[in-house]
KEKE-3310 file (N, C-alpha, C; in steps of 0.2 Angstrom, whole numbers, plus 5000, padded with zeros to 4 digits):
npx = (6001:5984:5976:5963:5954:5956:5951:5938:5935:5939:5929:5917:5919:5917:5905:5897:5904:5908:5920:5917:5906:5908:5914:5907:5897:5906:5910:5921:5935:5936:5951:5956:5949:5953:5966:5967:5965:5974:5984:5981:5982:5994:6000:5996:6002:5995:5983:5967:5956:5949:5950:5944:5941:5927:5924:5923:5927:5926:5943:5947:5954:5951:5938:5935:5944:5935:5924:5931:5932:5919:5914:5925:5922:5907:5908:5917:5905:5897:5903:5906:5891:5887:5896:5888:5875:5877:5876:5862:5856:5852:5864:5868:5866:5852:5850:5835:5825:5810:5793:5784:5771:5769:5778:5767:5759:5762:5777:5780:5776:5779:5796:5796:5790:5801:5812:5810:5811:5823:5835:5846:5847:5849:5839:5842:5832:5827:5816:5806:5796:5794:5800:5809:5817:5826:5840:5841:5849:5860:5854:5848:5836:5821:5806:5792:5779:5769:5760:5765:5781:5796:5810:5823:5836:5836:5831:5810:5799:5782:5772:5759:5742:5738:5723:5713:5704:5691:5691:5685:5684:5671:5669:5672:5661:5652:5652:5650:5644:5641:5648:5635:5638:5652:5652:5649:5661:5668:5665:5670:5683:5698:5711:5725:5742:5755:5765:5760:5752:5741:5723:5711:5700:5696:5680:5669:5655:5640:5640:5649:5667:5670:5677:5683:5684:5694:5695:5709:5714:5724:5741:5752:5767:5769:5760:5755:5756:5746:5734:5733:5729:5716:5711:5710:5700:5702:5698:5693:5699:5711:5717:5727:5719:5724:5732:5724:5716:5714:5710:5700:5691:5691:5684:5686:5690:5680:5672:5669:5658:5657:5649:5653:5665:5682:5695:5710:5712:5723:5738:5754:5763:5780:5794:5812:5826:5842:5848:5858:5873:5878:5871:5868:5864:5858:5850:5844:5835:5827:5820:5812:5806:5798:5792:5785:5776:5765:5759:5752:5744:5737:5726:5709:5703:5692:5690:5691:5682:5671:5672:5669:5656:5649:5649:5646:5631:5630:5638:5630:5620:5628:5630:5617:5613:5621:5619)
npy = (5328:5327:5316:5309:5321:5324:5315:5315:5329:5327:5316:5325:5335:5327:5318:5333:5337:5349:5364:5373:5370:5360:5366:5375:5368:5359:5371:5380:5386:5389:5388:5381:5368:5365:5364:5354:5344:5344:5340:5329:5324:5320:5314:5302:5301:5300:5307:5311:5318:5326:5342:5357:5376:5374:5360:5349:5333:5314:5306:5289:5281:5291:5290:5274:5277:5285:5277:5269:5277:5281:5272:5270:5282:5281:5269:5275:5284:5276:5271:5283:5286:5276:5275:5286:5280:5275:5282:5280:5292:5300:5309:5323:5329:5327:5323:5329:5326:5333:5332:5347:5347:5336:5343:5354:5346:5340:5335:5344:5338:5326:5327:5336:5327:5319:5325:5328:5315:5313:5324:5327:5328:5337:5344:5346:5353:5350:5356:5351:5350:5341:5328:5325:5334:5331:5326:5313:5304:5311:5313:5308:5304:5304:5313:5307:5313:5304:5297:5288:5280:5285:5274:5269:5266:5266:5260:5260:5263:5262:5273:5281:5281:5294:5304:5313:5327:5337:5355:5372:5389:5396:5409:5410:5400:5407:5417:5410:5399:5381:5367:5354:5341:5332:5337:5349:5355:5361:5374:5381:5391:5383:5376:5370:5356:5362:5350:5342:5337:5334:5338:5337:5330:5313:5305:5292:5281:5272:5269:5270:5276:5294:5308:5324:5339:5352:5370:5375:5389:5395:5389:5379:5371:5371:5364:5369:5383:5380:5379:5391:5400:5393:5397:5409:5413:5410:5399:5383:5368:5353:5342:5335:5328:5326:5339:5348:5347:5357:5369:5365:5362:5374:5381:5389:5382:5372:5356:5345:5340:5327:5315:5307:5299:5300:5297:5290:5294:5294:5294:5289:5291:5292:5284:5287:5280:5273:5258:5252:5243:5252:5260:5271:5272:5283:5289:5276:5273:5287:5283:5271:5277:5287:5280:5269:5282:5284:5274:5274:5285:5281:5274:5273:5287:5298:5311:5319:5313:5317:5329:5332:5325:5336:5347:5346:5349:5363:5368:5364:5374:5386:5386:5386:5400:5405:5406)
npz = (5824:5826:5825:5825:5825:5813:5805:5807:5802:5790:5785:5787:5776:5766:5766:5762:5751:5753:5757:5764:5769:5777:5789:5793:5799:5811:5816:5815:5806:5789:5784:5792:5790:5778:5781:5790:5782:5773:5780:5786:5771:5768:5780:5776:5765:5752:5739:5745:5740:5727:5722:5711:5707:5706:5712:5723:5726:5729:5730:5722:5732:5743:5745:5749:5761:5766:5772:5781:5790:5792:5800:5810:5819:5820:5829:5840:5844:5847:5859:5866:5870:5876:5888:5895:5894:5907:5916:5913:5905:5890:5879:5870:5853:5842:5826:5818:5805:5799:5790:5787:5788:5800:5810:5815:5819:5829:5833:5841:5856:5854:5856:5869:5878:5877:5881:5895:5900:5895:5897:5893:5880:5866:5852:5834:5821:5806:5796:5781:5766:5754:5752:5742:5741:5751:5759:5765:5772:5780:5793:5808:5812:5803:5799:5788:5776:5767:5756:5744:5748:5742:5735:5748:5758:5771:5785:5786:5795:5798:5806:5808:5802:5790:5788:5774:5775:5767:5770:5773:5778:5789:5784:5771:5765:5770:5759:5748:5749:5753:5745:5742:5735:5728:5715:5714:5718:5709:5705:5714:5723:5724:5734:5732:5733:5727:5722:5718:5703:5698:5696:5701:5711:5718:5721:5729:5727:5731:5717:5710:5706:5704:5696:5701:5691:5696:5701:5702:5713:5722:5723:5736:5741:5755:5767:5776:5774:5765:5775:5782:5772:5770:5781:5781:5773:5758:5751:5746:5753:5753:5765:5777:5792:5805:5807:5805:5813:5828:5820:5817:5829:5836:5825:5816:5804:5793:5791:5776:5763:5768:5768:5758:5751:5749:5738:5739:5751:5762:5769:5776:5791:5791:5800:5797:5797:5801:5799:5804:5812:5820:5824:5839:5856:5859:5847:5846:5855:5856:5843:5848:5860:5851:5842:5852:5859:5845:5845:5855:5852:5844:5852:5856:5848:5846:5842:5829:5822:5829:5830:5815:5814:5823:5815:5804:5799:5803:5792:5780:5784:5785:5772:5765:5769:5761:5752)
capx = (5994:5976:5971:5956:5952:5958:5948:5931:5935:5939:5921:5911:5920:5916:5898:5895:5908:5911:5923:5915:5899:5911:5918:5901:5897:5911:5909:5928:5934:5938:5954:5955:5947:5958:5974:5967:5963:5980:5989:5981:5986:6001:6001:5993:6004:5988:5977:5957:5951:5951:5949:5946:5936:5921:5918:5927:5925:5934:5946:5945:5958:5946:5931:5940:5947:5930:5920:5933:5932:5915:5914:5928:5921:5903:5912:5919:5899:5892:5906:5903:5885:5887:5899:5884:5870:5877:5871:5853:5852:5857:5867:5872:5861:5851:5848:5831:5820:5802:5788:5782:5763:5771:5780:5764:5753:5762:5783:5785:5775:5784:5801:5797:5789:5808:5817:5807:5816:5832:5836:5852:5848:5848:5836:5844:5825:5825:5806:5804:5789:5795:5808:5813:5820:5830:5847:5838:5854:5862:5852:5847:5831:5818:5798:5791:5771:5770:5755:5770:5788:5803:5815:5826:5840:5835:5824:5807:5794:5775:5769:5751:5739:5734:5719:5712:5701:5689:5688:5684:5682:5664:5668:5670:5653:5646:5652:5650:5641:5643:5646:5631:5639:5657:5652:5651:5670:5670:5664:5672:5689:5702:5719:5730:5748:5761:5770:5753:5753:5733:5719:5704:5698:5691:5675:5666:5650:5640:5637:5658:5672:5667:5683:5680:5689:5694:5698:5714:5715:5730:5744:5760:5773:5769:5753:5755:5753:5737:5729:5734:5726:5710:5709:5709:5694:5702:5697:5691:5706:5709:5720:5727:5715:5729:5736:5717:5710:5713:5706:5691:5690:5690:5679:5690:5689:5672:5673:5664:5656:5658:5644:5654:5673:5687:5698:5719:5712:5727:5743:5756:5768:5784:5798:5817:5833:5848:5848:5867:5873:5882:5868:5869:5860:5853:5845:5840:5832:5821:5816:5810:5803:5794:5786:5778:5773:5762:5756:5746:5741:5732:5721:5704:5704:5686:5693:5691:5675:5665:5672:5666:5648:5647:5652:5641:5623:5632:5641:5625:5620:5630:5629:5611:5611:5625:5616)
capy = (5329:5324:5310:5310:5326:5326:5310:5319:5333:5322:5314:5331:5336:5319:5321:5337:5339:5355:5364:5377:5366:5355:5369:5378:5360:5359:5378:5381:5388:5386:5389:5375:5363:5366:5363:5348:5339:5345:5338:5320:5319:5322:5309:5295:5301:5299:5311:5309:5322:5330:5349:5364:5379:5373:5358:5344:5326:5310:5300:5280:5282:5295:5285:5268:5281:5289:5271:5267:5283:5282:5265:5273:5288:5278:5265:5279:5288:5271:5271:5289:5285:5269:5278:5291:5278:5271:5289:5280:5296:5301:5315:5325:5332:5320:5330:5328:5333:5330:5336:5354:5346:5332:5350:5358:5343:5332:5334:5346:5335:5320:5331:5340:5322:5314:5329:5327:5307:5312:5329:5331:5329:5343:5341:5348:5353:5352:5357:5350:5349:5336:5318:5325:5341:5331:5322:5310:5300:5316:5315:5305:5301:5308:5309:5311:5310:5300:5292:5281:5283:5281:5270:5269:5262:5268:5258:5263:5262:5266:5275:5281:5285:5302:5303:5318:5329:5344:5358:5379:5393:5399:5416:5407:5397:5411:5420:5405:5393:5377:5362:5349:5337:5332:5341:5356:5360:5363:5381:5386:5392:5375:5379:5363:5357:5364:5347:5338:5339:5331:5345:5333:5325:5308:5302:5283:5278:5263:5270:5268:5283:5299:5312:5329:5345:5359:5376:5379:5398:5395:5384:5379:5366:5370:5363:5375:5387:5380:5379:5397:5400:5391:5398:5417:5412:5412:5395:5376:5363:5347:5344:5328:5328:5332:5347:5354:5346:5362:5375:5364:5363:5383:5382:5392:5378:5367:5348:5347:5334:5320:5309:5305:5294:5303:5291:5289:5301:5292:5295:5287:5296:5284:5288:5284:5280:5269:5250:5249:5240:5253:5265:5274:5272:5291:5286:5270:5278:5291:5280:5268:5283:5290:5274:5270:5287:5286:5268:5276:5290:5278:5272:5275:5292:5299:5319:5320:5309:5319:5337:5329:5327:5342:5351:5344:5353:5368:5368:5365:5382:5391:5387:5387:5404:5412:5406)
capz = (5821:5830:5819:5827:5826:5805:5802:5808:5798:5780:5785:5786:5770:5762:5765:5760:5745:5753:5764:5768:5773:5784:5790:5796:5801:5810:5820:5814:5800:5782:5784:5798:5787:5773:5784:5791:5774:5770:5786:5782:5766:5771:5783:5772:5758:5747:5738:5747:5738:5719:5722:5709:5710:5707:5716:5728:5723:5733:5724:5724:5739:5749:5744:5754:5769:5772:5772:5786:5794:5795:5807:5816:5820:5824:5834:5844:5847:5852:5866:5872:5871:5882:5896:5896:5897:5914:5920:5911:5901:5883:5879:5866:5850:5838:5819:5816:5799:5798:5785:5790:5795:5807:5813:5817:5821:5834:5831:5847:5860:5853:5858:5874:5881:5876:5885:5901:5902:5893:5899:5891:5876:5864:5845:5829:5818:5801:5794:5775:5762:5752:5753:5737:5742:5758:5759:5772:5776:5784:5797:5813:5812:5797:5798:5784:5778:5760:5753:5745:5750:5737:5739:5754:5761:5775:5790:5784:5801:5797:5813:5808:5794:5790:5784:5772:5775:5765:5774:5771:5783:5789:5778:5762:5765:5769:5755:5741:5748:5756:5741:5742:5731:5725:5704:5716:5720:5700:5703:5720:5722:5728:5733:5730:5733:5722:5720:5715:5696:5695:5694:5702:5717:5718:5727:5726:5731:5728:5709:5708:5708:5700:5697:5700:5689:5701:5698:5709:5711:5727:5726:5738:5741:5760:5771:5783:5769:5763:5780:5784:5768:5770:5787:5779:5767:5752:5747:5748:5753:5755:5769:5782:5796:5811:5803:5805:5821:5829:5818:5817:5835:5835:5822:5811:5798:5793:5786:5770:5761:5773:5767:5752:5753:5746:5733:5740:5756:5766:5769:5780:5793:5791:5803:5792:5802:5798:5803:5805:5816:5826:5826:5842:5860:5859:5841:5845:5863:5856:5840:5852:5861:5845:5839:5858:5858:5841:5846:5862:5853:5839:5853:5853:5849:5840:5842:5822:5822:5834:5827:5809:5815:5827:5812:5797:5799:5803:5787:5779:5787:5782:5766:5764:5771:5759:5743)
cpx = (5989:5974:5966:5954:5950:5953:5941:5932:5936:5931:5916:5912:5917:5908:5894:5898:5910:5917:5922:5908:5902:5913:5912:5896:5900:5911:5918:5930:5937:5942:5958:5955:5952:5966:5973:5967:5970:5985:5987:5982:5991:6002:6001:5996:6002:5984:5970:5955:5954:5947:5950:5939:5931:5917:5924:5924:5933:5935:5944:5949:5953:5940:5933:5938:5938:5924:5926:5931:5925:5911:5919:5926:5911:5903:5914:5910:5896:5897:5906:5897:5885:5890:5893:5880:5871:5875:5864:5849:5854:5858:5869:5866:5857:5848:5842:5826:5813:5798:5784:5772:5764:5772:5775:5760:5755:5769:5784:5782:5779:5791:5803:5794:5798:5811:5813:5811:5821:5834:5842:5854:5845:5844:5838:5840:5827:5818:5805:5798:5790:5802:5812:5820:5828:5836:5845:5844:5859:5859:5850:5841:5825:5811:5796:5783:5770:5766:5760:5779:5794:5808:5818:5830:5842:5830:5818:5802:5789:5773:5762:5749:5734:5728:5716:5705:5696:5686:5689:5684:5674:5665:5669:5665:5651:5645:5652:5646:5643:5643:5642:5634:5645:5659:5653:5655:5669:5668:5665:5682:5695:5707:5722:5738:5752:5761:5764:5750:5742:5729:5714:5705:5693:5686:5674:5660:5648:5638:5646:5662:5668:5674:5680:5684:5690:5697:5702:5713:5720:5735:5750:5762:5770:5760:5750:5751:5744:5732:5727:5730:5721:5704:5705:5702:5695:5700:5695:5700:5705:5717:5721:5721:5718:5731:5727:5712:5709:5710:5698:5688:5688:5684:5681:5691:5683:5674:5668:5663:5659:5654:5647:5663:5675:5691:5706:5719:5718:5733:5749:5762:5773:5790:5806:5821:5837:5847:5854:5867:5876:5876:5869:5867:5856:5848:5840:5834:5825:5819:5811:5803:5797:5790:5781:5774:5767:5758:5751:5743:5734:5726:5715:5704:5698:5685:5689:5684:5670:5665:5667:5657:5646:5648:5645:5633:5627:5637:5634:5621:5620:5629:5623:5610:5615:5623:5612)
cpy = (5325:5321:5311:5316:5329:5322:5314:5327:5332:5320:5320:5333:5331:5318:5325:5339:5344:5358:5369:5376:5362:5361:5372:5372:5358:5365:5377:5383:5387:5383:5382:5369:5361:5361:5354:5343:5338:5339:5329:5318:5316:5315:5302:5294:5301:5304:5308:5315:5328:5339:5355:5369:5380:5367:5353:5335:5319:5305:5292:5279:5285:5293:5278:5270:5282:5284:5269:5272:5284:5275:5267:5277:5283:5273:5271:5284:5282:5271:5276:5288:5281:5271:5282:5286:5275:5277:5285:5287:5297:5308:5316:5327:5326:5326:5324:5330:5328:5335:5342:5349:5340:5337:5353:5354:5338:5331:5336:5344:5328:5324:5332:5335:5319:5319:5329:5320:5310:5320:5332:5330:5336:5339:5348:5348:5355:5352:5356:5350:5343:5333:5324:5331:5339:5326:5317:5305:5305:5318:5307:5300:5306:5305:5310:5307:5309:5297:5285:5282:5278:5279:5270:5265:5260:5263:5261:5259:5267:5267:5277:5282:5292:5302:5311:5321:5337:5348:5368:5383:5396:5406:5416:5404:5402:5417:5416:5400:5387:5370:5356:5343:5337:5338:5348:5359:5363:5371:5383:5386:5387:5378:5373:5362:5357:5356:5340:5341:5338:5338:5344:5331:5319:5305:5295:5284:5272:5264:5270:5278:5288:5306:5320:5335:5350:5364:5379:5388:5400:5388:5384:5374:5364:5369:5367:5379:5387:5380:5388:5401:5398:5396:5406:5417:5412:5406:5388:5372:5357:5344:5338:5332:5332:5335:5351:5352:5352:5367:5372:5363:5371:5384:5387:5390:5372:5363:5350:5340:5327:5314:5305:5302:5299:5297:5293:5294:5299:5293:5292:5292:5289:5289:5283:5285:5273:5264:5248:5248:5244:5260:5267:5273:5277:5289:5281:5272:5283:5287:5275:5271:5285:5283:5271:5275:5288:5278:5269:5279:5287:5272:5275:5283:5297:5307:5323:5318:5314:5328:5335:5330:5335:5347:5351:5349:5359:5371:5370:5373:5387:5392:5389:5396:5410:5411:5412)
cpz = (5825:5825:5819:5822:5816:5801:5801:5802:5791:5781:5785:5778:5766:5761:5761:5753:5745:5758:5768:5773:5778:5789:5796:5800:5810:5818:5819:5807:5794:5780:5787:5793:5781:5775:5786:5788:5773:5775:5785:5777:5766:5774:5780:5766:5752:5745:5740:5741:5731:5722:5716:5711:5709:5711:5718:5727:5726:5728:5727:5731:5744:5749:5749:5760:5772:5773:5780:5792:5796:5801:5811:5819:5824:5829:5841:5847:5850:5858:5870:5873:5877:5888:5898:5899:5904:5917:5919:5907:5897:5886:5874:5860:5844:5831:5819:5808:5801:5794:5791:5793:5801:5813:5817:5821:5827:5837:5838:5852:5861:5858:5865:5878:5884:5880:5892:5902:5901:5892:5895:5883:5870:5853:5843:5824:5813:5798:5785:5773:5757:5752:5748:5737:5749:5757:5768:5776:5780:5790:5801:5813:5806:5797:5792:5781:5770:5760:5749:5745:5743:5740:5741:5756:5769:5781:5788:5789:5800:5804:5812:5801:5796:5784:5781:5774:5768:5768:5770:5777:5782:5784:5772:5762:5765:5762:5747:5743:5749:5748:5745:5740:5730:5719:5708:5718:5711:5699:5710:5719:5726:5728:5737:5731:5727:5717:5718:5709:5693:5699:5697:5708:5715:5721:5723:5730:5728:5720:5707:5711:5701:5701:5696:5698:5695:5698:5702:5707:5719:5727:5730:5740:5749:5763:5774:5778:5766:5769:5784:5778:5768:5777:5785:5774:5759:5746:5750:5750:5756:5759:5774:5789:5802:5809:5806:5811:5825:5829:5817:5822:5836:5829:5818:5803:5798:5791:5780:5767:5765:5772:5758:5753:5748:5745:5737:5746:5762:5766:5775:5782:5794:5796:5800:5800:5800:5802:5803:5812:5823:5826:5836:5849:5859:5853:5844:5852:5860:5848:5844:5854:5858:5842:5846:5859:5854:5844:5852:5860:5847:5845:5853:5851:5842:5839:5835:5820:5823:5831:5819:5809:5818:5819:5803:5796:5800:5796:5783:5778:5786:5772:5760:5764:5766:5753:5742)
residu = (UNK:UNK:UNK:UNK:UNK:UNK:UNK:UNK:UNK:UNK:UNK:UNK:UNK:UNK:UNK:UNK:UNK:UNK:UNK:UNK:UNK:UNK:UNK:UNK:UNK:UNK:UNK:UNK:UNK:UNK:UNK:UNK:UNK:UNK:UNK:UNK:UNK:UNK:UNK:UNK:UNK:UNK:UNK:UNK:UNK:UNK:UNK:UNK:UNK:UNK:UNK:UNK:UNK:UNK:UNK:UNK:UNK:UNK:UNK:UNK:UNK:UNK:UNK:UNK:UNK:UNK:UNK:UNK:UNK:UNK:UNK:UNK:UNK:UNK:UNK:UNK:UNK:UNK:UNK:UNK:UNK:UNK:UNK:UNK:UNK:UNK:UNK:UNK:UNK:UNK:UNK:UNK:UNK:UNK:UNK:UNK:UNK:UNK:UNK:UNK:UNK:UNK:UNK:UNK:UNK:UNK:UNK:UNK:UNK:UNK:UNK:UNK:UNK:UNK:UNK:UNK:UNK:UNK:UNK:UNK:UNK:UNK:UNK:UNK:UNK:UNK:UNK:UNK:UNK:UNK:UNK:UNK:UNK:UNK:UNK:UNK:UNK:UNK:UNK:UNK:UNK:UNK:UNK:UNK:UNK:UNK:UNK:UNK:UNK:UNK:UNK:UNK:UNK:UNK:UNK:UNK:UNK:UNK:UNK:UNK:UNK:UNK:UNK:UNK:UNK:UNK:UNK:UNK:UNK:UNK:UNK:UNK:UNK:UNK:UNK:UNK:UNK:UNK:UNK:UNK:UNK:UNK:UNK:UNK:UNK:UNK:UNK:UNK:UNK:UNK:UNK:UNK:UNK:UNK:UNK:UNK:UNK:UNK:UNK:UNK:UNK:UNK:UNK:UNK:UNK:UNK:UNK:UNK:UNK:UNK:UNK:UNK:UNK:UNK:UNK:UNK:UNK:UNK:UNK:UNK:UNK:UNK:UNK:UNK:UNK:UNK:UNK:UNK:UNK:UNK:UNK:UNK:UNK:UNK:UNK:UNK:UNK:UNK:UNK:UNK:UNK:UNK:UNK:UNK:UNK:UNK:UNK:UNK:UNK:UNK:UNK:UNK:UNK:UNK:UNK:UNK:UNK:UNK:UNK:UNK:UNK:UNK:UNK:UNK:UNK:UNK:UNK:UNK:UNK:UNK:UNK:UNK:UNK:UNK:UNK:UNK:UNK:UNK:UNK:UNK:UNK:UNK:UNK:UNK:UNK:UNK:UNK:UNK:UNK:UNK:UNK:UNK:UNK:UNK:UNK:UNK:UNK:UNK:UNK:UNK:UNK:UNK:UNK:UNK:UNK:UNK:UNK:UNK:UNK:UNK:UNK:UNK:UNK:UNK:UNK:UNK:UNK:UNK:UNK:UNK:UNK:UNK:UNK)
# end
């Protein structure tokens, strides 16, 4: 029997509580997986794992094994990482997830910088909408953009704030009208995130906060979605600023009401990753990596500012012009 070989195949199982997931996991098949569960029980003489046909669950014995199994098995990556690093370069794949607007606004620059140093590393992309949706311990390293982030076991490293914007396309102002005032989203069509249950937007001035009703008439889970969305004309949205730097640079999307603060318009980009002690070189390498990378990018940079004003009387504009 390949110990090795058996152990790493109990720990995909163990994870996933599947064997057709460790399997596909794995690149080997079911049948494989199956045998080799079997050939270490055997060995161990022990049941790891309670089996019927509807789900896979470890015993107090395979709960113990795959707690050891999984220090042996990262013992054994941090020393193929460390033979590799005397070459000075990683190697091998790192599982990445990050929320779909990191995705669009910044994730594959970050990427394709780190593969220019470290050549031989290969990124394994997962693309979420919400934490809640994601098994973030399954993975390497996970960006994820959280005004406030649920609890974690996880390292939890703030790399930027994202701040909000309100923006529409010139073909909806011109076909509704630019709002003058906050009370004037209350009669334009708003398209909102799914997974955001509140109905209103908050402004402040020096007269205090003032909530404002909206009338969704588009919602979805995904950001992309709404910007793709907003873009088409189908409505007003309120939307992180980088995810829309672009369209507003093309001019494809307007800022809107800018002479008034928007209430909780922040959001942070936090990048998770495990603080054990046997994390990996290649991990620790490109979180490194990824946190110097966002720390240059937050120097001066008035990109957002300058599109903002250039943008503001021409809002105006149009709005004037489609009353």
């Amino acid at each position: 029997m390949n110990q090795l070989s058996a152990m790493r195949i109990f720990a995909k199982v163990a994870e996933s509580l599947s064997f057709a997931n460790a399997a596909k996991e794995l690149h080997v098949s079911t049948a494989m997986v199956t045998r080799g569960i079997a050939t270490l029980e055997a060995h161990l003489n022990v049941q790891l794992l309670n089996r019927t046909t509807r789900a896979v669950s470890l015993t107090d014995a395979g709960l113990e094994y795959w707690q050891g199994c999984k220090e042996v098995l990262a013992l054994l990556d941090t020393l193929e990482a460390s033979v590799c690093s005397a070459t000075r370069e990683s190697a091998g794949s790192l599982k990445v997830a990050a929320h779909d607007s990191f995705v669009a606004a910044g994730l594959s620059e970050v990427m394709a910088e780190y593969r220019a140093e470290e050549p031989r590393v290969n990124f394994d992309l997962t693309v979420f909408e919400s934490t809640q949706e994601l098994a973030v311990n399954n993975y390497d390293v996970c960006f994820a953009a959280e005004r406030r982030l649920r609890d974690s076991k996880l390292v939890c490293r703030p790399l930027a704030q994202l701040r909000d914007v309100i923006v529409a396309a010139p073909k909806y102002l011109a076909r509704r009208g630019a709002p003058r005032v906050p009370t004037d989203l209350s009669d334009h069509d708003v398209l909102v995130c799914s997974d955001v249950t509140v109905r209103s937007w908050e402004f402040c001035d020096a007269y205090g906060s003032h909530r404002v009703p909206l009338r969704p008439i588009f919602c979805s889970s995904s950001l992309i979605a709404l910007v793709k969305a907003a873009q088409a004309g189908i409505g007003i949205a309120r939307l992180p600023a980088s995810l829309v730097d672009a369209p507003m640079r093309d001019g494809t999307l307007v800022p809107l009401l800018q002479a008034f603060e928007l209430e909780n318009n922040e959001r942070t980009l936090w990048m998770l990753y495990s603080g054990h002690r046997y994390m990996t070189p290649r991990v620790r390498r490109f979180v490194d990596f990824a946190a110097a990378r966002c720390r240059r990018d937050k120097s001066p940079r008035r990109g957002f500012e300058s599109i903002l004003v250039a943008h503001a009387d021409d809002a105006l504009r149009v709005g004037i012009g489609g009353v």
